[in-house]
N, C-alpha and C positions, 0 to 999 in steps of 0.2 A: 530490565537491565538496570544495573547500578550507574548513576553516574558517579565519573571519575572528574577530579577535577586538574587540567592540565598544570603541570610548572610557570613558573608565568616566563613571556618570552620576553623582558623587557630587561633594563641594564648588561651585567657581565656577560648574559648567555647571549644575546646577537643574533635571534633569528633561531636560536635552538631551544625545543621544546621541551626532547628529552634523549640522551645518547646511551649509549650502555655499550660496554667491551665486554663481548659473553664466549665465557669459554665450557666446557664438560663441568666443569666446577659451579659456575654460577656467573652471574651477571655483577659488573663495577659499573655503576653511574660513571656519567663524565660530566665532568662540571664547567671543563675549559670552554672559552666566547668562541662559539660557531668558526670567525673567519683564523682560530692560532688551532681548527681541526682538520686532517689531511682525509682522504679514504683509505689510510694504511691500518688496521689495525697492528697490534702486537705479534709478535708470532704464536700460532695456532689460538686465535680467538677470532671473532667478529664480533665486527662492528657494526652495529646499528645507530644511525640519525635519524633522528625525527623531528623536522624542523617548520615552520611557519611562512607561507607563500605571502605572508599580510606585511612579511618583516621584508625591507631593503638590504638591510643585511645578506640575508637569505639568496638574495637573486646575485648581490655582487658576489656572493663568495659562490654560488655557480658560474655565472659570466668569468669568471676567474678560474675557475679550474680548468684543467687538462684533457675534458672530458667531449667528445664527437659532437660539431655542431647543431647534427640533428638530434642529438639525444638533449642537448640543450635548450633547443628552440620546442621541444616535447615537453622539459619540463619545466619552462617558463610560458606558454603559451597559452593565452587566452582561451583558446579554446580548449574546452572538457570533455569533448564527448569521446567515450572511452576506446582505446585503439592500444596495440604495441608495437614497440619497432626495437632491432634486435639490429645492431652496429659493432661487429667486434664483441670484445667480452662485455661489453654493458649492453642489459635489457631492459629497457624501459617502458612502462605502461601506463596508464588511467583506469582505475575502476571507481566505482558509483558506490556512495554509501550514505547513510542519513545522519543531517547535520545531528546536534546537539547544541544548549545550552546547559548553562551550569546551573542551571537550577532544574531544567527536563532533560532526561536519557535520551529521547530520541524526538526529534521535529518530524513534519511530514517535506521539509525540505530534504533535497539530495543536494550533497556535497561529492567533490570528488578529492579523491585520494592517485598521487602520483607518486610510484614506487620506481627503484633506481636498485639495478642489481648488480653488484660488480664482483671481482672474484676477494671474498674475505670481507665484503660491504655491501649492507643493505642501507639505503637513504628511502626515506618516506616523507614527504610533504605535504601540507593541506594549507585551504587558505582560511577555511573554519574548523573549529573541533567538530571530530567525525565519531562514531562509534565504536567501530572495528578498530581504528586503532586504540583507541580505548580497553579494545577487550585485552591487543594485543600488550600492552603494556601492564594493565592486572598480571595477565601471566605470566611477564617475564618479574614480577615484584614479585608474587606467589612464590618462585622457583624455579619456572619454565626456563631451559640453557639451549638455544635455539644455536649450536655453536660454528655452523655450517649454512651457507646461502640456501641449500634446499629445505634445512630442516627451518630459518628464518622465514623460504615463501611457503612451507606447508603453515607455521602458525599464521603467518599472515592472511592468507586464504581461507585457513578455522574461523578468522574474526569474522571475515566478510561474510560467508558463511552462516556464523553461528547468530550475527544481525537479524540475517533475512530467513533465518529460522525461526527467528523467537516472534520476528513483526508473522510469518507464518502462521505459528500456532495461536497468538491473540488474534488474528485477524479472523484463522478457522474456527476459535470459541466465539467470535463476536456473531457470525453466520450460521454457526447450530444453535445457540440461542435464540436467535431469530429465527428461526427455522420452529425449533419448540414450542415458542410463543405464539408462533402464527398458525401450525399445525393441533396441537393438542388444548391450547386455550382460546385460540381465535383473534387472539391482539396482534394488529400489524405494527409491524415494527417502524422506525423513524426514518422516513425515506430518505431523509441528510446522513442518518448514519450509512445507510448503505451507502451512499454516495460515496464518501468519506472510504469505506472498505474497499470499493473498485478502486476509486483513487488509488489508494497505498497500494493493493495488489497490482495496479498496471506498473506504478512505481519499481516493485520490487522485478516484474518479470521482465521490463523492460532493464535494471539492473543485472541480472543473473543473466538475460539471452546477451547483454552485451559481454560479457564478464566469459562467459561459455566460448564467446565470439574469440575474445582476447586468448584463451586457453590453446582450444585448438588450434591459433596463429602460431602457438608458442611452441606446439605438439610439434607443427609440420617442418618447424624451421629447422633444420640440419645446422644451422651453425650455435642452436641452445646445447649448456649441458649435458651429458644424459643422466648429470645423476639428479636434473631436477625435473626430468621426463615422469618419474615415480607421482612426485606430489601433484604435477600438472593433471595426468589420468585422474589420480586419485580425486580432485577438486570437481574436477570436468564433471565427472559421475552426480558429484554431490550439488552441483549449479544446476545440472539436470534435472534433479529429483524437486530442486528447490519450486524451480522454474513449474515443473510439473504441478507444484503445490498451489501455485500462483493460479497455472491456469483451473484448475479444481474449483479452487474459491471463484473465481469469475464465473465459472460454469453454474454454482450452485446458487450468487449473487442471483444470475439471471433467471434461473429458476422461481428462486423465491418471488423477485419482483413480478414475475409472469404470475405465480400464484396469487400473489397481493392483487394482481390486478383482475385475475378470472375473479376471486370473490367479492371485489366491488362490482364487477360486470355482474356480478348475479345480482347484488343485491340491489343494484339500479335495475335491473329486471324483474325484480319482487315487487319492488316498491311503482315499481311503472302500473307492473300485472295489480295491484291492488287498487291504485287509482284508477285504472281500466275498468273495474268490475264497480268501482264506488260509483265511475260517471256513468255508467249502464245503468246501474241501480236510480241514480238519482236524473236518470233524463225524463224517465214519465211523469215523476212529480213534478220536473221542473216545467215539462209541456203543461201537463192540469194547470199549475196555480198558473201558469201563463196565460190562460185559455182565461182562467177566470178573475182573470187582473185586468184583460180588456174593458174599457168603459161603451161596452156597448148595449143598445137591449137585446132584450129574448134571453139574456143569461141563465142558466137552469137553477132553480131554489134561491135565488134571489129572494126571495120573498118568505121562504119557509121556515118556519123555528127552528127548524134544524138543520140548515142549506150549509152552514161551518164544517157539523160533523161527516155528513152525506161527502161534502171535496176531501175533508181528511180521510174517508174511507176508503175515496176514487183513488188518494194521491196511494195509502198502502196500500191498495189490491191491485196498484197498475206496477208498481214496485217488485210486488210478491210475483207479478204474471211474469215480468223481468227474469227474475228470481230463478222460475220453475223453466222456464224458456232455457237459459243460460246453464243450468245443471244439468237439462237434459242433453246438450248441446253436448255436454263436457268440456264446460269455461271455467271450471273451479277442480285447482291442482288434488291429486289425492296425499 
């Protein structure tokens, strides 16, 4: 992912990131300070706000509008975890997406993103720069004329979407790699990285199942739209398939680590079985010279020219007796 770097939200603009008046034609920036903007657009355009939860601004000129107290205390409220509620013609939501800095595309922190739907305006807020919306505003600078609230939350749900696609497919190249590595060359891969992979995939499916959660809220509800029922299914499908993907990669995570871990069990089983068969080997020698390390008399060749080589012969031919014992046994793998 490319990063983009936001408008800055500081002096004239007041809490506004980036606005756009979009009609079949094309999209007009808006330049005008947050609190002299209404939710009216022009006739036959929409509007889009995308403004800053970090700006005061921001919250007064919500606390100030005209808008259902619970759709306000939704999108002022501390709390983020993702839900929608549907008041009249404004539908409001939370979904989950990954911060960003301006200098990396995507963090392994999750930010959230709260959307404000109204008829002829869509409002987006965040308290940090997020991706998705990032993506969504490439596309509308590209060309994208999103001129209609349903065709605004179809691009809007492409970004989220198209996020948790892209951490997706790095995350499934990061785990057939590793997979390859460990399967056809033998190198386990870095147990932190895997760490690091579940991470991000719980991250993601825990995003998507909430996100699917929020969809089909939105599906059942009789008093949404119905011409933004289209894009809803449409998404549903594709949070599904994401979701789907998420769990894949955990399944295959697990696998791998199980493999990683059967081929250390062998090989501390190799390495046991060898030490097993070295101490066999080497206990009768270790009894002989023991025998004849006592300081006692009547010791045997004590006394003889050759009583050195005679124990060295006793210590390998009690070895070899080992030896032939133990093979016939079948203690030595084939």
């Amino acid at each position: 992912m490319n990063a983009a770097v936001e408008p800055a939200t500081v002096g004239a603009r007041r809490g506004l990131v980036w606005g756009f008046d979009i009609s079949a034609s094309g999209a007009e920036p808006i330049e005008t300070a947050l609190p002299d903007i209404t939710f009216a657009a022009p006739p036959g355009m929409l509007r889009w706000l995308h403004v800053s939860l970090a700006d005061q601004w921001t919250r007064r000129w919500f606390d100030d509008s005209a808008l259902p107290a619970d759709v306000r205390e939704l999108l002022l409220s501390v709390d983020r975890h993702q839900r929608a509620l549907v008041d009249g013609d404004a539908i409001a939501f939370i979904v989950h997406d990954f911060e960003r800095d301006f200098d990396t595309p995507a963090t392994a922190q999750m930010g959230a993103l709260t959307v404000l739907l109204l008829p002829g305006c869509v409002v987006t807020a965040r308290l940090h720069p997020l991706c998705a919306i990032d993506v969504v505003h490439r596309r509308i600078q590209a060309g994208a004329a999103p001129a209609t609230t349903a065709a605004a939350l179809d691009l809007l749900l492409s970004g989220v979407t198209q996020v948790a696609s892209e951490v997706s497919a790095d995350l499934t190249a990061t785990v057939q790699a590793a997979e390859d590595a460990l399967l056809d060359d033998g190198h386990e891969p870095d147990a932190r990285a895997l760490l690091v992979v579940r991470k991000r995939s719980i991250q993601v499916s825990r995003q998507m199942s909430g996100l699917r959660a929020i969809l089909a809220r939105l599906e059942d509800d009789d008093a949404v739209p119905r011409e933004l029922l289209p894009a809803v299914a449409k998404h549903a499908q594709r949070t599904a398939a994401v979701e789907g993907d998420m769990l894949a990669i955990q399944g295959n995570v697990r696998l791998l680590r199980e493999e990683m871990e059967m081929q250390t069990a062998t090989r501390t089983s190799d390495n046991l079985y060898l030490l097993s068969i070295l101490s066999a080997l080497l206990l009768p020698a270790t009894l002989v010279t023991g025998i004849f390390g006592m300081n006692t008399g009547g010791l045997p060749w004590t006394t003889a020219a050759h009583g050195t080589a005679l124990a060295m012969a006793l210590v390998a031919g009690s070895a070899a007796a080992v030896f032939l014992w133990l093979r016939a046994r079948g203690f030595f793998r084939q």
